[in-house]
C-alpha positions as CSV (number, residue, x, y, z in Angstrom):
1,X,-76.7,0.7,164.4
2,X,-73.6,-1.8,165.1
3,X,-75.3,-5.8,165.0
4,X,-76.1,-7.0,168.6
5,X,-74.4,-9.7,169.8
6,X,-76.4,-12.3,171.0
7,X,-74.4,-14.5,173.9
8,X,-76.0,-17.7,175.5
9,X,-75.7,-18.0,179.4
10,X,-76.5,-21.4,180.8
11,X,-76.4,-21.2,184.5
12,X,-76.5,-24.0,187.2
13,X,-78.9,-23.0,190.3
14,X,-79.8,-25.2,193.2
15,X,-82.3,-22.8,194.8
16,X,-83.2,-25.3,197.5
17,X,-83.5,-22.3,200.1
18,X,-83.9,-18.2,200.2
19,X,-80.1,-17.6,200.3
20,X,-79.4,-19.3,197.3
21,X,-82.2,-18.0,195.0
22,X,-81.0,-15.0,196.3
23,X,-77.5,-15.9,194.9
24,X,-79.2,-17.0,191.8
25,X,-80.7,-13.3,191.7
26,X,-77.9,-11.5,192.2
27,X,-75.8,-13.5,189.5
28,X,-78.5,-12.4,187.3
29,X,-78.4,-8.8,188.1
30,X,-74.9,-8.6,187.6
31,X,-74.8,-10.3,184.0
32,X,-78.0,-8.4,183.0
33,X,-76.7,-5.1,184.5
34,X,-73.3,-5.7,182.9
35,X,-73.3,-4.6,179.3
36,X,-75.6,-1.9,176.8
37,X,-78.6,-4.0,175.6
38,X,-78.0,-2.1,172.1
39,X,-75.0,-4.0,171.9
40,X,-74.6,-7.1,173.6
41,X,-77.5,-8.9,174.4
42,X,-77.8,-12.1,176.8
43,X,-80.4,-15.3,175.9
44,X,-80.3,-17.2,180.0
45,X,-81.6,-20.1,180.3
46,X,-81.3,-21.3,183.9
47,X,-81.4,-25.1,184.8
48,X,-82.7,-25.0,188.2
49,X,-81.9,-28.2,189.9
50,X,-84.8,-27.4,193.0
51,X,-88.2,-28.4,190.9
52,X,-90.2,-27.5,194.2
53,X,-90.0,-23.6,192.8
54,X,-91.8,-24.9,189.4
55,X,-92.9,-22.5,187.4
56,X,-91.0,-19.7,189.3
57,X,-89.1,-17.9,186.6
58,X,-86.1,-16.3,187.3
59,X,-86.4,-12.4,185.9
60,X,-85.5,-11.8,182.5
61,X,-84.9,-15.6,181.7
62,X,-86.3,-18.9,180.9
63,X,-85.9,-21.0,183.8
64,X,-86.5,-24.8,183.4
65,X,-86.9,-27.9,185.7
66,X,-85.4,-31.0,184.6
67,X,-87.0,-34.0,185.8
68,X,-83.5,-36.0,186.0
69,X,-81.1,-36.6,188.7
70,X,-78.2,-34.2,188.6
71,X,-75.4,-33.7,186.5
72,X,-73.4,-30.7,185.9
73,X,-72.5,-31.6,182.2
74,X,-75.8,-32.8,181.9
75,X,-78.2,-30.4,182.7
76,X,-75.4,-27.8,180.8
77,X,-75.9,-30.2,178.0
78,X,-79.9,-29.3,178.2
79,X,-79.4,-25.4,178.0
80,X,-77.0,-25.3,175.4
81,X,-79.6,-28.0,173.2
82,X,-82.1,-25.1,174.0
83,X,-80.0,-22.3,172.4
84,X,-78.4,-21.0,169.2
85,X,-76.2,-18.0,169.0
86,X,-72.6,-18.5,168.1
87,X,-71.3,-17.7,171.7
88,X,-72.3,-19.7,174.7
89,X,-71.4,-19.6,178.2
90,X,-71.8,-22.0,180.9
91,X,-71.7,-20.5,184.6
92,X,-72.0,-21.3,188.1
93,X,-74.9,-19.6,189.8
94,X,-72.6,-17.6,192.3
95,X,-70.6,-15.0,190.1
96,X,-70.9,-11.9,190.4
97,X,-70.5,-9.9,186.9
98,X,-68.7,-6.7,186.7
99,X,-69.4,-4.2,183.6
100,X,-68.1,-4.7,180.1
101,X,-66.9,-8.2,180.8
102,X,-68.5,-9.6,177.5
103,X,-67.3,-7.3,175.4
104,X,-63.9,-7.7,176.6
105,X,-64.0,-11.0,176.8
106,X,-65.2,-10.8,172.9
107,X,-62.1,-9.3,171.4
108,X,-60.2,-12.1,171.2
109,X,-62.3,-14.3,169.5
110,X,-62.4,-11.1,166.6
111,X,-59.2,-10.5,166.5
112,X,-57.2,-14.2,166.6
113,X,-59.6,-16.7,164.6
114,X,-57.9,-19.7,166.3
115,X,-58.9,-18.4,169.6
116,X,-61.9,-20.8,170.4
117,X,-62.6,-20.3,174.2
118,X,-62.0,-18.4,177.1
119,X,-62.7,-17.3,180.8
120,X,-62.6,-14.4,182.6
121,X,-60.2,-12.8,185.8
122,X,-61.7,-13.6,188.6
123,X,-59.9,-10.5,191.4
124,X,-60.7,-12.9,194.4
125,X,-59.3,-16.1,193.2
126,X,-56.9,-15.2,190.1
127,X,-54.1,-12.8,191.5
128,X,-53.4,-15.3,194.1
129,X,-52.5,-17.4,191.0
130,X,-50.0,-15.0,189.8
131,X,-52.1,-13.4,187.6
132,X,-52.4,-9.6,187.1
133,X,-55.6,-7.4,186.2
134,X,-55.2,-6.1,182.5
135,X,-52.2,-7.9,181.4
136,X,-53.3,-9.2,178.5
137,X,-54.4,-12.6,177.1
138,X,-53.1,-16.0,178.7
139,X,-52.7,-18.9,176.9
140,X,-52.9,-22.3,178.9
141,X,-54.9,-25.0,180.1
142,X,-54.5,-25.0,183.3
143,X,-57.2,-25.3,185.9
144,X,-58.2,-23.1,187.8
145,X,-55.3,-20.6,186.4
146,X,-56.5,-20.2,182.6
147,X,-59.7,-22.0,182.9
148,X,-61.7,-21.0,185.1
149,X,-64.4,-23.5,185.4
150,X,-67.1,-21.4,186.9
151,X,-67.1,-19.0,183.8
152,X,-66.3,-20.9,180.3
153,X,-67.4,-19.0,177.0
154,X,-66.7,-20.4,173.7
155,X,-67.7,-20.6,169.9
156,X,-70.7,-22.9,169.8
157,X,-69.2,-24.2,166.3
158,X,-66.4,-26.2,168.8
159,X,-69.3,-28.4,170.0
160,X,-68.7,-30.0,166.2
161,X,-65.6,-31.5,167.2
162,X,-66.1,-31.6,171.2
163,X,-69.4,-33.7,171.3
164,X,-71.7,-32.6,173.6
165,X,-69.7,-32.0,177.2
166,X,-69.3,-35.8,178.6
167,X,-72.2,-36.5,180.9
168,X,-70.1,-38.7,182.9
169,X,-68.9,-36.4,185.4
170,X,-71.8,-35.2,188.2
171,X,-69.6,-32.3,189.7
172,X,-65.7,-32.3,189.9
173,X,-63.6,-33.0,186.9
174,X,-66.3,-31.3,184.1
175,X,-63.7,-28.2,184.0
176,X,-60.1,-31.0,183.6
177,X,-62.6,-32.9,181.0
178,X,-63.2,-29.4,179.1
179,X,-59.6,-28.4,179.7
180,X,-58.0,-31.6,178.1
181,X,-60.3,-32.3,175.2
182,X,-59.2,-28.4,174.3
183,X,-55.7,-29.3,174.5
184,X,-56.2,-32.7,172.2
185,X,-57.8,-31.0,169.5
186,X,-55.7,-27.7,169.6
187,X,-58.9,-25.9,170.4
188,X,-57.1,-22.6,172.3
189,X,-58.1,-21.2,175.0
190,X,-57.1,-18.4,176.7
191,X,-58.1,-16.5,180.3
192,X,-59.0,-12.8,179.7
193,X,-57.5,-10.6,182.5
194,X,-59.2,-7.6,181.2
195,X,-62.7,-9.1,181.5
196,X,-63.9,-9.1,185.2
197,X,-66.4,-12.2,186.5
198,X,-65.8,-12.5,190.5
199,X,-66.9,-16.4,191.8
200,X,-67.8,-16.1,195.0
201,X,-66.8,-20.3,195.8
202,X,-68.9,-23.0,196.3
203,X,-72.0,-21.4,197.8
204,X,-74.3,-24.0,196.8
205,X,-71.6,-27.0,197.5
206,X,-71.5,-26.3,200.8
207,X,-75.3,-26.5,201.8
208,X,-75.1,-30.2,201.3
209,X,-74.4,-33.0,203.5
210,X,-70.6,-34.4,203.7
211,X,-71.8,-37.5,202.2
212,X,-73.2,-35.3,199.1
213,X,-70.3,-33.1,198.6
214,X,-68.1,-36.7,198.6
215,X,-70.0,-37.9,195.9
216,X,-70.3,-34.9,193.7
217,X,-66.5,-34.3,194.2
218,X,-64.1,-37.1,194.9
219,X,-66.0,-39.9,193.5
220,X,-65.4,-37.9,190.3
221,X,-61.7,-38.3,190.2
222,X,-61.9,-42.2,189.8
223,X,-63.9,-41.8,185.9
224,X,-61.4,-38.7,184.8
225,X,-58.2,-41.3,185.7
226,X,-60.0,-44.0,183.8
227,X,-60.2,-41.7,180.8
228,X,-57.3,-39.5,180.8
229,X,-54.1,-41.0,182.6
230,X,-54.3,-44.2,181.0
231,X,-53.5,-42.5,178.1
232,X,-50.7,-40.3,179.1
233,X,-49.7,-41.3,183.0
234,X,-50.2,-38.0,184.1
235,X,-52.3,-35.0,184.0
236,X,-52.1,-32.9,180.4
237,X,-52.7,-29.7,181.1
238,X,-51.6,-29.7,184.5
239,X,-47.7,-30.5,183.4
């Protein structure tokens, strides 16, 4: 029998009513649905931001409650501290996982050994990008185009020269962080077409108050300037 590989999921879930642990669910499915247990196998940990469901488990996973005030990078931060395998990925709660993404979203990093990350096509979002189903691997940086920032897998030995992912950002801007601190340490990443993840957009985002989504959004944009355009006036990977 071939080794299993053993892939890390950290997903995001803000379960706060039945329509969204129901999204939760269904991501789940999906992913657990999605590949042969004999050959690829998934450790989820799921950082569920609503601590009234404490200790509801989500199936097949070990689902925790942080008692902290929210932060994307942060509670990511807290499953990938909680996990081991070579491979991690961090995911939104409202994907939907088609079959034999993770092994096609695999191949790269066994056959080029200076590929260190990747995401997968999304058919809703990425054609309207330009991009085409099973065309091969894309190299780039670009948001929302190579990086999808719903869906980020990569070689857990990157978080040597990365850090931990910067804690800074609550929302908006953790995928631009990711994306440029790639690009500055010629970490490359590419976007898999062959490897299928739908994101079904800002389910969760959308369930909060104006005020909220302001804060978790375009309050973000002020800290990414501060760090990044002072250096270079402009964007890098959006050039």
């Amino acid at each position: 029998m071939e080794n299993i590989v053993i892939i890390d999921v950290i997903i995001l879930s803000f379960g706060h009513n039945e329509e969204l642990q129901q999204v939760t669910a269904m991501c789940l499915e999906s992913l657990f649905n999605s590949e042969d247990p004999d050959k690829v196998r998934f450790n989820v940990i799921v950082v569920e931001s609503e601590n009234s469901l404490s200790p509801f488990q989500y199936k097949q996973t070990k689902t925790i409650y942080p008692q902290l005030s929210f932060g994307y990078n942060k509670f990511m931060n807290i499953g990938i501290s909680m996990t081991s395998s070579p491979y991690i990925c961090i995911c939104n709660n409202d994907l939907l996982f088609h079959p034999s993404w993770a092994t096609e979203i695999l191949k790269p990093f066994v056959q080029f050994k200076d590929v260190s990350s990747a995401s997968p096509f999304c058919s809703r979002h990425h054609p309207k990008m330009g991009f085409k189903a099973n065309d091969g691997l894309k190299l780039g940086y670009r948001i929302r185009k190579e990086i999808a920032g719903w869906c980020l897998f990569f070689k857990r030995d990157i978080l040597s020269q990365t850090g931990k992912l910067d804690e800074n950002y609550i929302f908006w801007c953790a995928d631009n962080d990711f994306s440029n601190t790639l690009w500055v340490l010629n970490l490359h990443h590419v976007l898999v077409t062959s490897s299928f993840v739908d994101h079904l957009e800002n389910r969760t985002l959308q369930t909060h108050t104006p005020e909220r989504q302001d804060e978790l959004t375009n309050q973000e944009v002020f800290y990414f300037n501060k760090k990044w355009k002072c250096r270079t006036g402009e964007d890098w990977t959006e050039q």
